[in-house]
PASEBA-1860 file (N, C-alpha, C; in nm, 3 decimals):
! residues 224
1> XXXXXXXX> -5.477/-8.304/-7.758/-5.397/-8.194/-7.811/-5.294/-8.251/-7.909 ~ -5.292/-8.208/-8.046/-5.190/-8.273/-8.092/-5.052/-8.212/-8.101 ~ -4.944/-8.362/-8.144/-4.845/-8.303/-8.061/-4.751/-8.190/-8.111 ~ -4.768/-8.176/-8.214/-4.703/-8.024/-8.286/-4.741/-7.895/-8.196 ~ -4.892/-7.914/-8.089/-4.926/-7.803/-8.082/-4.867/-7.778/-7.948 ~ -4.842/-7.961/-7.893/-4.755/-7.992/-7.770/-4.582/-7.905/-7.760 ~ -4.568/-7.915/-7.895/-4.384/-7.870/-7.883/-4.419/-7.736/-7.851 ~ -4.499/-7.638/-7.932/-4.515/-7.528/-7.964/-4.503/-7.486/-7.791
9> XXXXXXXX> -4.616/-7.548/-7.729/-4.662/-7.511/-7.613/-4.505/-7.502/-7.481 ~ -4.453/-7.643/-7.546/-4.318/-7.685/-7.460/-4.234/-7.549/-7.505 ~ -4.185/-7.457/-7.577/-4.106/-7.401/-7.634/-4.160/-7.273/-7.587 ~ -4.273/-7.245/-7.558/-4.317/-7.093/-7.499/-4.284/-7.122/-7.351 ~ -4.286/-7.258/-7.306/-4.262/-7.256/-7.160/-4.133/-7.225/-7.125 ~ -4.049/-7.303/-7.244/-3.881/-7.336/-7.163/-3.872/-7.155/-7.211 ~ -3.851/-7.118/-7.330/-3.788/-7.012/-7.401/-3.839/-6.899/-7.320 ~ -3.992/-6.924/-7.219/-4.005/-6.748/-7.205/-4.090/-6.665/-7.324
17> XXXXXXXX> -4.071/-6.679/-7.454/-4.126/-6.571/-7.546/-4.209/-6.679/-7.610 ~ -4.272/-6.544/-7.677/-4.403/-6.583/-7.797/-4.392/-6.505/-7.962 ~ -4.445/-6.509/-8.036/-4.372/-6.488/-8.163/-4.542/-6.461/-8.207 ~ -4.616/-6.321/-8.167/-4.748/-6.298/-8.206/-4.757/-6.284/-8.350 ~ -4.881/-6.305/-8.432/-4.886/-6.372/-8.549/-4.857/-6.249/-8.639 ~ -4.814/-6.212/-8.739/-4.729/-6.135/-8.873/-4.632/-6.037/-8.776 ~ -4.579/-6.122/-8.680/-4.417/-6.013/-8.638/-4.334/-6.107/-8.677 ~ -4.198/-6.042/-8.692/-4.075/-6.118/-8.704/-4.000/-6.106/-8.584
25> XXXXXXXX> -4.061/-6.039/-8.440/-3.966/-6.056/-8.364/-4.055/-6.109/-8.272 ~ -3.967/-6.168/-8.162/-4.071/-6.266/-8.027/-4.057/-6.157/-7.963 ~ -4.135/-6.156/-7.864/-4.166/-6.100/-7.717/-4.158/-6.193/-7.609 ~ -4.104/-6.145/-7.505/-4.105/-6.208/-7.370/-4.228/-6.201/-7.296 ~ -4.278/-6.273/-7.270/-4.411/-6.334/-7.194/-4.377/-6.358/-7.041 ~ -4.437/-6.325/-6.940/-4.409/-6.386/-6.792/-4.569/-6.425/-6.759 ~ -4.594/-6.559/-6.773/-4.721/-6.606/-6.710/-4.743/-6.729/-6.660 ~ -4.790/-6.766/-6.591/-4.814/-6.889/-6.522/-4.946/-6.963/-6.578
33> XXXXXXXX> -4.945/-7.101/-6.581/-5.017/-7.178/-6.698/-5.086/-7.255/-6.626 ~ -5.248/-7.267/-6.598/-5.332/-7.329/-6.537/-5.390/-7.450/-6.618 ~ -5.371/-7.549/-6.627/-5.416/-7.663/-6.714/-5.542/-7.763/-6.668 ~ -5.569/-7.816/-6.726/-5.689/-7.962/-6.687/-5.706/-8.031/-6.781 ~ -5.732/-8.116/-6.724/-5.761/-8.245/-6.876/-5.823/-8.322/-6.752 ~ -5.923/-8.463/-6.843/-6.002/-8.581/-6.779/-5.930/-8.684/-6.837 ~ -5.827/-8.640/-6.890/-5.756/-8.790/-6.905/-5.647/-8.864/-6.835 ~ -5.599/-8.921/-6.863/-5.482/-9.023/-6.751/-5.355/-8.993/-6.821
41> XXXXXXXX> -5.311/-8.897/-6.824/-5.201/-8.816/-6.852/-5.048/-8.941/-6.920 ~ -5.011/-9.021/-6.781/-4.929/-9.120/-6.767/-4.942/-9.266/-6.865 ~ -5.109/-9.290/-6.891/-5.072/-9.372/-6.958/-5.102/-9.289/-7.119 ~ -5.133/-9.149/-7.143/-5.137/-9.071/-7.287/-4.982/-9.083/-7.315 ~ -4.911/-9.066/-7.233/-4.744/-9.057/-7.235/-4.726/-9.191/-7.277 ~ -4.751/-9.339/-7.215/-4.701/-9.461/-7.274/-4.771/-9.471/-7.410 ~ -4.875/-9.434/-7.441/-4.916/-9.427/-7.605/-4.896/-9.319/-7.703 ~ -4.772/-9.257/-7.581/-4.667/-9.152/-7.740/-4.822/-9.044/-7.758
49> XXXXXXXX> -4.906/-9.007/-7.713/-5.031/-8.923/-7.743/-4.965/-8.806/-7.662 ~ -4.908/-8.797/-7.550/-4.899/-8.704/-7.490/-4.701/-8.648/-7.434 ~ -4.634/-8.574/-7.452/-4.538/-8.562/-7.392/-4.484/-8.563/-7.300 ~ -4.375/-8.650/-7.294/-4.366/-8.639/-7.136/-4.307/-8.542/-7.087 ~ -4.179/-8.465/-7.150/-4.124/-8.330/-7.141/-4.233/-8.212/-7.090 ~ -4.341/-8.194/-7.144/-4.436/-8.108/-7.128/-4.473/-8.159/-6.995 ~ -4.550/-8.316/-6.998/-4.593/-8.305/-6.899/-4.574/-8.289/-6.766 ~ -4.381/-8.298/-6.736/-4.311/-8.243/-6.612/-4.307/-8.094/-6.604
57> XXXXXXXX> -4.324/-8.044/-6.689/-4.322/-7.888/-6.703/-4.449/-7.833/-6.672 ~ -4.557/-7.882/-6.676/-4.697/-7.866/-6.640/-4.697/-7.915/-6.441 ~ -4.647/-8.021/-6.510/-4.699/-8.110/-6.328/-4.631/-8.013/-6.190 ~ -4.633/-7.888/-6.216/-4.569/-7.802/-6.093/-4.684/-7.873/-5.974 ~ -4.722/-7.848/-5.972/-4.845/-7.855/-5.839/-4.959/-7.915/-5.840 ~ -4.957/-8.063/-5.889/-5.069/-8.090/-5.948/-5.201/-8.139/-5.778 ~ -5.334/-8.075/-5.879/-5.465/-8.066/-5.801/-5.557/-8.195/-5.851 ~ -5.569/-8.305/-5.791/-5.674/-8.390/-5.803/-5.826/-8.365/-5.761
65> XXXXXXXX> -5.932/-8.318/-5.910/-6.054/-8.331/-5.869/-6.116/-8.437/-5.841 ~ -6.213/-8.460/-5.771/-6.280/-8.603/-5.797/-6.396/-8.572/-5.861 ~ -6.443/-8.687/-5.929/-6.570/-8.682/-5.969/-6.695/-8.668/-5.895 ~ -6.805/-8.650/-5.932/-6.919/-8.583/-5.832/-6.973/-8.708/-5.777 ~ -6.971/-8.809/-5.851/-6.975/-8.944/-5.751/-6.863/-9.005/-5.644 ~ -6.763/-8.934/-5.683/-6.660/-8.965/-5.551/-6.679/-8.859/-5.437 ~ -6.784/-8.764/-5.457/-6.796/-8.646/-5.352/-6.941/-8.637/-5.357 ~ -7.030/-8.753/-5.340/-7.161/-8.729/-5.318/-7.205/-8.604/-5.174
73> XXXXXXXX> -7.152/-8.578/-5.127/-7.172/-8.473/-5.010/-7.156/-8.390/-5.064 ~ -7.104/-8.310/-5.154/-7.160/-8.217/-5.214/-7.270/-8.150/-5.277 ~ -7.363/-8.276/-5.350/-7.466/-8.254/-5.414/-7.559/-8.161/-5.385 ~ -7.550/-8.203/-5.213/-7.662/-8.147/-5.141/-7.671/-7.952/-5.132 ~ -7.505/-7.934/-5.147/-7.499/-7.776/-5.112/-7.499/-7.737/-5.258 ~ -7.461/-7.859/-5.380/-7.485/-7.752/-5.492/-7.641/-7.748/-5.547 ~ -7.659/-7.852/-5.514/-7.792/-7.833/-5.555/-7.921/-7.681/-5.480 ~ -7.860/-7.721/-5.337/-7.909/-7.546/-5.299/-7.849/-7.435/-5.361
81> XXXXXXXX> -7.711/-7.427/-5.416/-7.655/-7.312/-5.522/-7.774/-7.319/-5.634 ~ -7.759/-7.394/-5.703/-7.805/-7.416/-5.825/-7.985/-7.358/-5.786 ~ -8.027/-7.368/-5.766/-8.193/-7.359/-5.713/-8.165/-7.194/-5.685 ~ -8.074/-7.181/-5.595/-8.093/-7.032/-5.558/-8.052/-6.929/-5.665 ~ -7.980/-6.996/-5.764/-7.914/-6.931/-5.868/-8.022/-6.899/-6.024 ~ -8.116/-7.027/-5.973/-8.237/-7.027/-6.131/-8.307/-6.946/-6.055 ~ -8.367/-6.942/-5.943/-8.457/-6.874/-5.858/-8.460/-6.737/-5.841 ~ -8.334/-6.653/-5.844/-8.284/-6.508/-5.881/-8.279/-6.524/-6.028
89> XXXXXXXX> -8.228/-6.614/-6.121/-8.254/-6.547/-6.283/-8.371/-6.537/-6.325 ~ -8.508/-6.635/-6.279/-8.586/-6.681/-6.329/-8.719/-6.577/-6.261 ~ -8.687/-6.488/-6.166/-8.758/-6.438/-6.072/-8.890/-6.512/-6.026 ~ -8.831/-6.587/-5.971/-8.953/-6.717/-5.905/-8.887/-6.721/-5.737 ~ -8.996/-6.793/-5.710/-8.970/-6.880/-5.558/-8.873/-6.967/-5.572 ~ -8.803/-6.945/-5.447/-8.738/-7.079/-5.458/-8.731/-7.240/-5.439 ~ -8.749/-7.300/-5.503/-8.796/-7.399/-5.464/-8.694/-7.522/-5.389 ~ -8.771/-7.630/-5.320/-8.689/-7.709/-5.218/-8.648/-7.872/-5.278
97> XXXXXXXX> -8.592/-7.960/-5.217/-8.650/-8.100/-5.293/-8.621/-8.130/-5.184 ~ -8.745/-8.257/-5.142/-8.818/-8.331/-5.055/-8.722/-8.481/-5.046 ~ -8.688/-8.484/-4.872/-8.630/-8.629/-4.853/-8.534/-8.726/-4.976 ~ -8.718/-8.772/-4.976/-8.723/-8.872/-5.064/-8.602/-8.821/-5.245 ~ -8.659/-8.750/-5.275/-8.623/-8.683/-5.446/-8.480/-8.669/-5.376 ~ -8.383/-8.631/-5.284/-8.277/-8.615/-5.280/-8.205/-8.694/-5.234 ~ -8.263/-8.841/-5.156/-8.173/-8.988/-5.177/-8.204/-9.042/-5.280 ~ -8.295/-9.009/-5.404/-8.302/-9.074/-5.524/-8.184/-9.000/-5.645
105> XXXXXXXX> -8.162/-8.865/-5.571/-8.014/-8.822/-5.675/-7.894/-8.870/-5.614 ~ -7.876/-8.878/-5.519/-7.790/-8.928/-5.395/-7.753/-9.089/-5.488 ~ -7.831/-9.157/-5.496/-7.757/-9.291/-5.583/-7.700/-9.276/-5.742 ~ -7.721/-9.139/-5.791/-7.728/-9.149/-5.937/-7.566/-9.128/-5.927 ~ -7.514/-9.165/-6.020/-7.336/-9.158/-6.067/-7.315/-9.016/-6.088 ~ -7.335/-8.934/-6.191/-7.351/-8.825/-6.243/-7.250/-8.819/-6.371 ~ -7.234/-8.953/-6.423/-7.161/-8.894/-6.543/-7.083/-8.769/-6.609 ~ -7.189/-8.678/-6.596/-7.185/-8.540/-6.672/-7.119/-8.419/-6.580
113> XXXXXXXX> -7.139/-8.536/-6.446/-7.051/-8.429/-6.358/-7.147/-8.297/-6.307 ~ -7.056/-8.177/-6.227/-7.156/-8.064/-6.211/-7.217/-8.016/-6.314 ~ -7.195/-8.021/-6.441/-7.260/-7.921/-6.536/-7.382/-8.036/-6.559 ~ -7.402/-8.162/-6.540/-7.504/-8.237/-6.608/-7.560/-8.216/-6.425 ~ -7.532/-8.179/-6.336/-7.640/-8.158/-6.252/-7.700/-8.031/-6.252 ~ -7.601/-7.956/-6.264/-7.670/-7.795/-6.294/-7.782/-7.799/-6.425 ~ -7.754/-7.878/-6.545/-7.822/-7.874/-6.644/-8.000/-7.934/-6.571 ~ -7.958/-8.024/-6.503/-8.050/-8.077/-6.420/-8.188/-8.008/-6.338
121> XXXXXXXX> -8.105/-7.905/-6.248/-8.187/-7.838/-6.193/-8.285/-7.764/-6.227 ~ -8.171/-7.670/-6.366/-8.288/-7.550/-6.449/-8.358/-7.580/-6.496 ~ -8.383/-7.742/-6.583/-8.488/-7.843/-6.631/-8.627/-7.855/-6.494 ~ -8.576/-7.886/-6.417/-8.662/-7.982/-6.286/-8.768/-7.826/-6.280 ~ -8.676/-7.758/-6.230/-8.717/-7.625/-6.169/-8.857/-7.551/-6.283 ~ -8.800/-7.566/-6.373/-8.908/-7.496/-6.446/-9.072/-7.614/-6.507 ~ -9.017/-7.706/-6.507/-9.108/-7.836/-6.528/-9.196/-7.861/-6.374 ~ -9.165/-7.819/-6.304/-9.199/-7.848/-6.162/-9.301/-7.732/-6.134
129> XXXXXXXX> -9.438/-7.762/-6.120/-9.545/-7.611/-6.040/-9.525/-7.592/-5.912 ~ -9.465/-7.699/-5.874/-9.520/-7.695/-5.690/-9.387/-7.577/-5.640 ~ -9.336/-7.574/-5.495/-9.266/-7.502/-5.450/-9.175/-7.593/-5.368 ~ -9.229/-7.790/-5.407/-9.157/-7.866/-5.318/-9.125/-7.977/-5.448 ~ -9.024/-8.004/-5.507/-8.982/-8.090/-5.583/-8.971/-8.267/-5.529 ~ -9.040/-8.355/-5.560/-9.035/-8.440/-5.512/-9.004/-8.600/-5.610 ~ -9.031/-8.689/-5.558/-8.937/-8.799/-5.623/-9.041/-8.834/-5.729 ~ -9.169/-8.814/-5.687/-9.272/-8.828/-5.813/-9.233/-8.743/-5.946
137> XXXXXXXX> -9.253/-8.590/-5.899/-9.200/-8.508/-5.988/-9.056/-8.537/-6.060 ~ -8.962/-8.609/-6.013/-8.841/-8.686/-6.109/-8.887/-8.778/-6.192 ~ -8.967/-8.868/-6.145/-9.023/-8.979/-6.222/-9.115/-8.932/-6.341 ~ -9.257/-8.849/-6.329/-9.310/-8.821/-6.396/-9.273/-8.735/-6.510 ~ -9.206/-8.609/-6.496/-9.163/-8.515/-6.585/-9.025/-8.572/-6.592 ~ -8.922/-8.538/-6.545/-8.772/-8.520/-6.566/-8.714/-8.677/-6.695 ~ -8.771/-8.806/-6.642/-8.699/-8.910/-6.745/-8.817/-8.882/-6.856 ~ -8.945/-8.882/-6.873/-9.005/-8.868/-6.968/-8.962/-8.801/-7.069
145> XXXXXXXX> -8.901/-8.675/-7.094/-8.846/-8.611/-7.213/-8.705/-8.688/-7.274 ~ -8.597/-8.759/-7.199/-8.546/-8.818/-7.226/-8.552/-8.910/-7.302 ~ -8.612/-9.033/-7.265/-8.629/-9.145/-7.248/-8.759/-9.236/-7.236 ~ -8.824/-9.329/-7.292/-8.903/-9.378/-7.266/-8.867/-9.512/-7.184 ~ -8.736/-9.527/-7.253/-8.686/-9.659/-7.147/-8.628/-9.626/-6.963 ~ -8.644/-9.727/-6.911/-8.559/-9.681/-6.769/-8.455/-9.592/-6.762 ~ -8.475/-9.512/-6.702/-8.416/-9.402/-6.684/-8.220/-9.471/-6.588 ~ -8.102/-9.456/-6.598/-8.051/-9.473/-6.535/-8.069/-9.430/-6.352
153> XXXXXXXX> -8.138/-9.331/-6.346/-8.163/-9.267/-6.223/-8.249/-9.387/-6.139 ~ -8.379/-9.491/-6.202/-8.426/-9.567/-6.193/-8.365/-9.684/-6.181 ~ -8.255/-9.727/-6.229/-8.177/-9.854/-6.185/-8.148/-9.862/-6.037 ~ -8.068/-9.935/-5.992/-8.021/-9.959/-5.917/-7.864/-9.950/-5.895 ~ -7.786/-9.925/-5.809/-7.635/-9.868/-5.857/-7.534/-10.022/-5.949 ~ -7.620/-10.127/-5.914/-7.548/-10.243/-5.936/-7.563/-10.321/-6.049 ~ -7.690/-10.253/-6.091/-7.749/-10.310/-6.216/-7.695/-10.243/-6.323 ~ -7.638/-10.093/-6.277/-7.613/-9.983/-6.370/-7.473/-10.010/-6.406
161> XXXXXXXX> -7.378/-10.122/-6.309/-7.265/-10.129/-6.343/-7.229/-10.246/-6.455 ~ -7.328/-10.325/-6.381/-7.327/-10.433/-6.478/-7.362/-10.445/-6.638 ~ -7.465/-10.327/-6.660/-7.482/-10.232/-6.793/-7.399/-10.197/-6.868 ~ -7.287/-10.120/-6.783/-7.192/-10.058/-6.848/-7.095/-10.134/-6.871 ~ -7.093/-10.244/-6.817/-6.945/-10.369/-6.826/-6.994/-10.438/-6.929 ~ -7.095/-10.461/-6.983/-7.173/-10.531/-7.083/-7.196/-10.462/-7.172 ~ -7.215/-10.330/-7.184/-7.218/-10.253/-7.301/-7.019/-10.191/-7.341 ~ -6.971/-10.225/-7.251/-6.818/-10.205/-7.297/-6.803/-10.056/-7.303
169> XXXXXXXX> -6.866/-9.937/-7.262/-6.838/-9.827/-7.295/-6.894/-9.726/-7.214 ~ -6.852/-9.621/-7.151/-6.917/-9.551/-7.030/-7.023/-9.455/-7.093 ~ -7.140/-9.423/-7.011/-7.263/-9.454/-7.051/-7.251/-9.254/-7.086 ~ -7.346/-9.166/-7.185/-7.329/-9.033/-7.158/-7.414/-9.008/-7.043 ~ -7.440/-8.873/-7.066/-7.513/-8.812/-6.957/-7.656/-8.801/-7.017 ~ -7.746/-8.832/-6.953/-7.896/-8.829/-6.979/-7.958/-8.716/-7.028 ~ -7.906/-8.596/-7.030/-7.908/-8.494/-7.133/-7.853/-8.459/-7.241 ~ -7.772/-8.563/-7.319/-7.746/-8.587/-7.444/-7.841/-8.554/-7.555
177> XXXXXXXX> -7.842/-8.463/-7.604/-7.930/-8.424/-7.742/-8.017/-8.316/-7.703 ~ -8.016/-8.264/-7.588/-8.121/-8.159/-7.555/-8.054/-8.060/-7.497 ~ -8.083/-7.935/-7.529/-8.003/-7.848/-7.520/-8.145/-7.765/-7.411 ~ -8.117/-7.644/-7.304/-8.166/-7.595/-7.233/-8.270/-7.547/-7.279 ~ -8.245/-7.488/-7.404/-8.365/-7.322/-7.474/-8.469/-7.501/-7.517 ~ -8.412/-7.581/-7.595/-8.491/-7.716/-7.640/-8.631/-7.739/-7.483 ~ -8.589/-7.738/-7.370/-8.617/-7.798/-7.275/-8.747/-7.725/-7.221 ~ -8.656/-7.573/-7.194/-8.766/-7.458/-7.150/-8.895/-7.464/-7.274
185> XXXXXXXX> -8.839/-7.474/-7.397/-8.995/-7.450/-7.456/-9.016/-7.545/-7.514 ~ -9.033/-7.695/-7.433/-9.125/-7.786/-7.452/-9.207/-7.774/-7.295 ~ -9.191/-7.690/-7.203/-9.240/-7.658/-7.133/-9.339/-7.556/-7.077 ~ -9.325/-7.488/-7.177/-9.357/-7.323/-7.229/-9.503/-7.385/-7.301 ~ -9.456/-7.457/-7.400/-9.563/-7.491/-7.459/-9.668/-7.576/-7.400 ~ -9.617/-7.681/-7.308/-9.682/-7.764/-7.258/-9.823/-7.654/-7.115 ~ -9.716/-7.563/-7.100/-9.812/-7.517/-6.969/-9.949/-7.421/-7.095 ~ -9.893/-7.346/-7.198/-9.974/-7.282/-7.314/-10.076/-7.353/-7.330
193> XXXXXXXX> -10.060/-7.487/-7.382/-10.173/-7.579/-7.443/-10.269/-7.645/-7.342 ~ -10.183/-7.669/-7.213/-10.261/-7.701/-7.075/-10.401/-7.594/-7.061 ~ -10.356/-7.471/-7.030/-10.411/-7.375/-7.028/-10.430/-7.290/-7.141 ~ -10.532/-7.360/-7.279/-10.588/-7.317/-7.371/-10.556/-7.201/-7.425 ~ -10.388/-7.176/-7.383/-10.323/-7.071/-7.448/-10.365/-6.940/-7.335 ~ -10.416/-6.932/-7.243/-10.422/-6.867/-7.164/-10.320/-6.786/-7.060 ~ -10.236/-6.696/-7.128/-10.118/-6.698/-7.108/-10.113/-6.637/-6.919 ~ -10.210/-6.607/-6.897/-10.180/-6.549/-6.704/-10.215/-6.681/-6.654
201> XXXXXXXX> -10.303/-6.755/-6.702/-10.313/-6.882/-6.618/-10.215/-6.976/-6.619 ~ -10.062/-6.968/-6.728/-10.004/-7.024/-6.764/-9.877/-6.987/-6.690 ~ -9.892/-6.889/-6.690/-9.793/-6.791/-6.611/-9.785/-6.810/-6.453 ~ -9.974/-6.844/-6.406/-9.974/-6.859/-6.304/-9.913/-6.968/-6.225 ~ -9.921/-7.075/-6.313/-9.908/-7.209/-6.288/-9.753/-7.251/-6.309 ~ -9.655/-7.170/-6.344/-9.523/-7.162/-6.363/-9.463/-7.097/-6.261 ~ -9.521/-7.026/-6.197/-9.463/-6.948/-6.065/-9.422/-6.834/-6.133 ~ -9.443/-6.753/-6.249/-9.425/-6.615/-6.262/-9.538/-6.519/-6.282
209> XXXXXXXX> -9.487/-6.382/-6.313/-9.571/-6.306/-6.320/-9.632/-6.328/-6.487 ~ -9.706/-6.209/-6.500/-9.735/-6.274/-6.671/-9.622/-6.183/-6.754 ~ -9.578/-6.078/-6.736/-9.489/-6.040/-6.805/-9.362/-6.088/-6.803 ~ -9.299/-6.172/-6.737/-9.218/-6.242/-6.715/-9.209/-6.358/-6.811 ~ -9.321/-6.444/-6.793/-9.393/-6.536/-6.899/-9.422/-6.473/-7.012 ~ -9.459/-6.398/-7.051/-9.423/-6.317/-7.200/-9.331/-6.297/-7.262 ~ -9.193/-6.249/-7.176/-9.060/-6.259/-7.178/-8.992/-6.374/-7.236 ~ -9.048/-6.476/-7.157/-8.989/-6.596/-7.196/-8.999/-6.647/-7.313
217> XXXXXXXX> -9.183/-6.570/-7.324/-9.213/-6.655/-7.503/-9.162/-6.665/-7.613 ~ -9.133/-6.452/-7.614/-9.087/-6.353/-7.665/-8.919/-6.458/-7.720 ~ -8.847/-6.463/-7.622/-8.704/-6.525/-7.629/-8.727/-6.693/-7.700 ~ -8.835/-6.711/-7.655/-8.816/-6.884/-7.729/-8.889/-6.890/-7.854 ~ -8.940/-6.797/-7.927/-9.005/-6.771/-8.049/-9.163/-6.845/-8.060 ~ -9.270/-6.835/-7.928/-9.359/-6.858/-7.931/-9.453/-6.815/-7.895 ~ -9.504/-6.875/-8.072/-9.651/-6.768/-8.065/-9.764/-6.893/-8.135 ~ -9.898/-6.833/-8.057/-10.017/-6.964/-8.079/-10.053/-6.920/-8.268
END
């Protein structure tokens, strides 16, 4: 945030009012200010980046998240959110993941945090025919669109650190450059061309109905 936009912000806090854009008079404001940032606040303040005035004026009550690797016990219940949540948009079954496929996410860091696992699921879920997601099905489909090289998920937690201490820079999230609608219709297409463009057999093999799968085409702009 830069810091001009810092005073501005400090000056609606202390003063109370706001000065909405072509009036000449302020108004009094009464609101309470919910903030977040991923940065280290204390040392933005020793490099003059961040205020410290503001930042006592902010720090009323401060809430420490942890990262999704400091709360691996979670995974397990969001990942049942997440499944039950594509599973009602997507009008499909819901599907499960097997043992194995869920101590192989269980070691991954998650960089990207919940949104790079949620991004995760709606990928798996629709790339996946079966009704049981398994550690093959990670290996085979999920790093392949990525990556041809080892997948971080494929390392080991120790090898992955030593990576990142050697590459000097924290690593992104493995869905870097691919965006969801990108994902669904390299999948769309893949089940199309599987099945000689046969769109109910294609449909079948996706876990929807065929008008559903038409729907989808319809939205991702594909046509044979």
């Amino acid at each position: 945030m830069p810091l001009q936009l810092q005073a501005r912000i400090l000056r609606v806090i202390q003063d109370g009012e706001i000065k909405p854009v072509g009036s000449v008079h302020p108004r009094k404001v009464n609101v309470r200010i919910i903030s977040a940032t991923n940065r280290d606040l204390q040392s933005e303040i020793a490099r003059e980046n961040f205020r410290e005035d503001l930042f006592y004026r902010l720090n009323v009550l401060p809430l420490h998240v942890p990262s999704l690797r400091e709360r691996i016990e979670d995974i397990p219940l969001l990942l049942d959110h997440f499944v039950s949540s594509e599973a009602l948009r997507l009008g499909t079954a819901r599907k499960t993941f097997s043992k194995e496929a869920l101590d192989f996410l269980l070691e991954y860091d998650w960089p990207g945090n919940i949104r790079e696992l949620e991004n995760f699921v709606r990928h798996i879920i629709v790339i996946t025919p079966g009704d049981l997601i398994t550690r093959k099905d990670l290996s085979n489909h999920f790093f392949s669109i990525t990556s041809n090289a080892q997948s971080p998920l494929e390392q080991r937690p120790d090898q992955k650190k030593r990576e990142d201490e050697a590459n000097g820079a924290a690593r992104g999230s493995f869905f870097d450059g691919y965006s969801w609608e990108e994902l669904e219709r390299e999948y769309v297409l893949h089940l199309l061309e599987k099945n000689r463009w046969h769109i109910t057999r294609a449909a079948k093999e996706a876990g929807v109905n065929r008008s559903t799968f038409d729907s989808r085409m319809k939205k991702l702009n594909i046509r044979k």
